[in-house]
N, C-alpha and C positions, 0 to 999 in steps of 0.2 A: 175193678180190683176186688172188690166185696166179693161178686160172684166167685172171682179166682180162689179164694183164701177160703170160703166156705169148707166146714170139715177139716182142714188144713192151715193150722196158723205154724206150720211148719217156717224156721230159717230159711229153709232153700224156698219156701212158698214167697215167705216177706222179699230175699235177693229179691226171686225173677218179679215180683208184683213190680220192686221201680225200676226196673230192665224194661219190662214189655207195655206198663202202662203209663199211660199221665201225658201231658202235654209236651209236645217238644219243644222250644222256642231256638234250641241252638243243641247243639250234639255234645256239650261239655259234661255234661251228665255219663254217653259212655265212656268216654275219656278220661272220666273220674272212677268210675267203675275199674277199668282196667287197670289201673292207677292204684287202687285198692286191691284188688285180685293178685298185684306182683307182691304186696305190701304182708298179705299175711301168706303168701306162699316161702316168704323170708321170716316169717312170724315176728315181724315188726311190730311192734305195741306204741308205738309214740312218734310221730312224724311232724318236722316243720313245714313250713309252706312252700320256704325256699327251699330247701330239699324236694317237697312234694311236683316244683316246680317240672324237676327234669323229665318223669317220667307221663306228668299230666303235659309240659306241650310237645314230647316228642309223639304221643299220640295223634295230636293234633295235625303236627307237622305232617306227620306219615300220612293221614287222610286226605288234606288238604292239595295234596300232589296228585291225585285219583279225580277226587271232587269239589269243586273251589268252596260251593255254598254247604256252608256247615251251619246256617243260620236262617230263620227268617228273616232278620232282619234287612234292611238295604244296605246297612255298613256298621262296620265292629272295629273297634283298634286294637281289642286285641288279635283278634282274628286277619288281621292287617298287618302287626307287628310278626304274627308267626307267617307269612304270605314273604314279609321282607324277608325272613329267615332262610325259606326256600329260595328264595331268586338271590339269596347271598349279599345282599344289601347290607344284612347287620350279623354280628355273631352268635355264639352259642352263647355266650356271658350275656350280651343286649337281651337276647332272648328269653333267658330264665330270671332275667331282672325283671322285665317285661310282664312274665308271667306271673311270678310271687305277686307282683302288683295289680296284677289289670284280670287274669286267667280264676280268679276263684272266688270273686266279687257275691257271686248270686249260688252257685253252686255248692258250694258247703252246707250251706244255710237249706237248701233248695232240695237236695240230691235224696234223702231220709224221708220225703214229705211222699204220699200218693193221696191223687184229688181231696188235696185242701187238708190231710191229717198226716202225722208222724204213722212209722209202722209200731208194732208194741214194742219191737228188740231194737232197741239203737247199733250199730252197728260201729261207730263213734261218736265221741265228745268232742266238741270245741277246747282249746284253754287259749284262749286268748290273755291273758292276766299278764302280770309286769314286762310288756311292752315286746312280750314276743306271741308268735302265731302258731299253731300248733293243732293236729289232732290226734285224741289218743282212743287206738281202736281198742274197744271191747273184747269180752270174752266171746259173746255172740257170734263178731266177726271170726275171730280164729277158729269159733267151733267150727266154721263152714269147709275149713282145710279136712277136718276129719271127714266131714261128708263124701258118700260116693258119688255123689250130682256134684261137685268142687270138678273134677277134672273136665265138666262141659261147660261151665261157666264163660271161660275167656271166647269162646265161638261163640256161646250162645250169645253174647254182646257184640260179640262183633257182628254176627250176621244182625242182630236188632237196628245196630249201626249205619249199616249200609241200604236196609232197607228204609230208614227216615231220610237218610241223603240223597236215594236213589228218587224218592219223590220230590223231593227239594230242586233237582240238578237237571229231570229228564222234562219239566213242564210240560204234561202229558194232560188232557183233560179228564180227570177224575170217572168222568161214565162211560168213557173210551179207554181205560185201564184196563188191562188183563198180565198179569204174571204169568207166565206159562213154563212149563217144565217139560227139561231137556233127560229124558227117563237113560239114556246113556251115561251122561256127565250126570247125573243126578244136582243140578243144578235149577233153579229158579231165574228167566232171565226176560227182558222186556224186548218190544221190538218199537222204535222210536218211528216221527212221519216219514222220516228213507228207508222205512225197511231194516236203518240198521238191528242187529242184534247186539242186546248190552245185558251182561252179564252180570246176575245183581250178588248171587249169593248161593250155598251149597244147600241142600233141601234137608238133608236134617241139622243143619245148626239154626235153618231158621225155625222149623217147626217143633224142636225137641223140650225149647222154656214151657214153650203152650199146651204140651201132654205133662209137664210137670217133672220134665225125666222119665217120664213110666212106657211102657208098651202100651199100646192103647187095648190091647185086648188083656193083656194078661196081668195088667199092672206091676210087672216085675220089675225093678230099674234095670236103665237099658242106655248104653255110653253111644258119643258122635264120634269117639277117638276111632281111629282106622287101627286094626291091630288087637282092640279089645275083645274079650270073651264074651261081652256083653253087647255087642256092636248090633245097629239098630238096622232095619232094613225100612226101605219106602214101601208103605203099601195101598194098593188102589183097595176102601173099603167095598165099594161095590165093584165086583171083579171085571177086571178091563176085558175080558174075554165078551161082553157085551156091550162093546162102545158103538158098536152103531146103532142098537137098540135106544139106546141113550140118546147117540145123537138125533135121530130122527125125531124123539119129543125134549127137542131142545136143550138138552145136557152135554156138557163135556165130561168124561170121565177122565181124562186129565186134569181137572182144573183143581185150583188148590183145595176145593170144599171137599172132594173124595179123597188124599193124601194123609196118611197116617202114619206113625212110625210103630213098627211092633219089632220086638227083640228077634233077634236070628233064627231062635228055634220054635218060636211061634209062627211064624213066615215060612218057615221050608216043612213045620209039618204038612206030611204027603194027606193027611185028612183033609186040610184045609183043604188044598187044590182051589179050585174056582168058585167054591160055595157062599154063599150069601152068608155075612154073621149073621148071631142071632140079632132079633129085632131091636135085645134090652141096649146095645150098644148104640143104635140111631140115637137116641137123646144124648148120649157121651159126644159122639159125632156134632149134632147141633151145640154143644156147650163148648164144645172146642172151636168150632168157627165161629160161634160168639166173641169168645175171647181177642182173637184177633182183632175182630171186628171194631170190640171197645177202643183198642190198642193204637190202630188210628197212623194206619200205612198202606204204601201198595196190595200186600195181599188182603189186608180190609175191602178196599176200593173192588178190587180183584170178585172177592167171595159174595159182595156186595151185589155185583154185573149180572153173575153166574144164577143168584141163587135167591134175588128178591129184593128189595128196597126196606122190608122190613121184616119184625120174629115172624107173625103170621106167614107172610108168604116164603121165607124162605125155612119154614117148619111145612110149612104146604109142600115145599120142592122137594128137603128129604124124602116125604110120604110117598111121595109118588114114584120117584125113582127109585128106592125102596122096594115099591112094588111091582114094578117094573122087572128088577133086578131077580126079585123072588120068582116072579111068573116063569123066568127061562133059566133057574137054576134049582126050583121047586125045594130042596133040602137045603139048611141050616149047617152054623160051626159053629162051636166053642171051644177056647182053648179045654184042656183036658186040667190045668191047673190053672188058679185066678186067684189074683188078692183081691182086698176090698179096695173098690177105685172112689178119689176125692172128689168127683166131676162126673 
């Protein structure tokens, strides 16, 4: 998370820092997130438990019908309470009772923390004081509604979402992992020991927290909404027009370590075409798979497989393919406009 925040103690920085990093132990963290995300898009300032209840375990609910294991643990009552809920066992009342009580135990307390420290902008307060339960969100929190990275937030959780449970659900062995992407569906999906294919998540909601919102080349902000002005396009950074170049010394140029998001009109400039970026964005490139990497999911494992077991060798495998990339496209691109990049 240090690495991430460098240069950038940015709000939208601190959000996505406890979105994409820290330990999972159970998935009620994004559940709380979203949970929060409805809260100040209502601009709610003061929330009880039992209230907060409905919309933290319909979350749950709703996940839990897709994918049973939302936990590491071997067994949860709460998570067993919202299990009854689906199989119709108990009602909507048992179930928000259930929840005020059992659903926010660790997480309140928990959800503000990355590895072992609070972030600097609280987000919310506690008030537990005469005998009710409560929290009251910040100015912080609300400033994020004004933000232009606000309207990617609820994907960019969700896909973070599905990617921890996806690992959780599919017991896959870790150094046989590979994510692979479906460049039609623009899609990220796995293939299980039958061959089946499982469909984990949309490729720019998962990769868009980890560019920080920005284009990767032009740093311009750049939206996951369909429909936006700003709408982000996938891009292969060493140009797919040489993938069997690649593959021949070992590389996929599909795999998740070459995928970047750059804004529409960084993408469709006809300069670009197939050219190699310039070289200053390979380290942007390594810090961005990094990030993942900390982050401690499928596409970790994934970039992991692809690209080395550790920084050396997988700074060794940019290099090379890199220059590989260069040898059969000889000239260089830069966008023609750039801000200063945080990463």
């Amino acid at each position: 998370m240090t690495e991430f925040q460098i240069n950038d103690p940015s709000l939208e920085s601190q959000w996505r820092a406890l979105i994409l990093f820290g330990k999972n132990s159970a998935t009620y963290k994004f559940a709380f997130a979203k949970s929060l995300l409805e809260l100040i898009d209502k601009e709610t300032t003061s929330i009880s438990l039992k209230e907060l209840a409905k919309p933290f375990s319909r979350n749950i609910t709703e996940h839990l019908k897709s994918s049973d294991k939302q936990g590491n643990s071997n067994s949860s009552t709460f998570l067993n309470v919202c299990r009854d809920y689906n199989n119709k066992i108990i009602d909507e009342a048992q179930l928000l009772k259930q929840t005020e009580r059992l659903g926010f135990v660790n997480v309140v307390d928990a959800f503000q923390n990355v590895n072992g420290g609070q972030i600097p902008n609280l987000f919310y307060e506690k008030d537990y004081s005469r005998g009710g339960k409560r929290i009251v969100i910040t100015d912080d929190l609300l400033r994020l509604k004004e933000s232009f990275h606000f309207q990617n937030f609820e994907n960019e959780t969700e896909a973070r979402w599905k990617l921890v449970e996806t690992a959780w659900n599919l017991k896959i062995n870790p150094n046989l992992l590979e994510v692979k992407y479906d460049q039609d569906a623009s899609l990220f999906f796995l293939e299980n020991d039958f061959m089946k294919r499982v469909d984990i998540t949309s490729v720019r909601d998962s990769l868009n927290g980890y560019q920080k919102g920005k284009c990767f080349y032009s740093f311009m902000d750049i939206s996951i909404i369909q429909g936006s002005a700003d709408i982000c396009h996938v891009d292969h950074f060493l140009p797919h027009v040489n993938k069997q170049v690649h593959a021949k010394n070992g590389a996929n140029i599909n795999g998740v370590w070459n995928l970047v998001l750059a804004h529409s009109t960084m993408n469709s400039m006809k300069e670009k075409g197939a050219k190699v970026p310039n070289k200053k964005y390979l380290e942007r490139l390594f810090n961005r798979n990094e990030f993942y990497i900390i982050s401690k999911h499928p596409l970790a494992e994934t970039i992991i497989n692809q690209t080395g077991r550790t920084k050396d060798l997988r700074r060794t495998f940019l290099e090379y393919q890199y220059n590989l990339a260069l040898e059969n496209s000889i000239v260089t691109w830069t966008p023609s406009e750039e801000l200063k990049g945080t990463f």
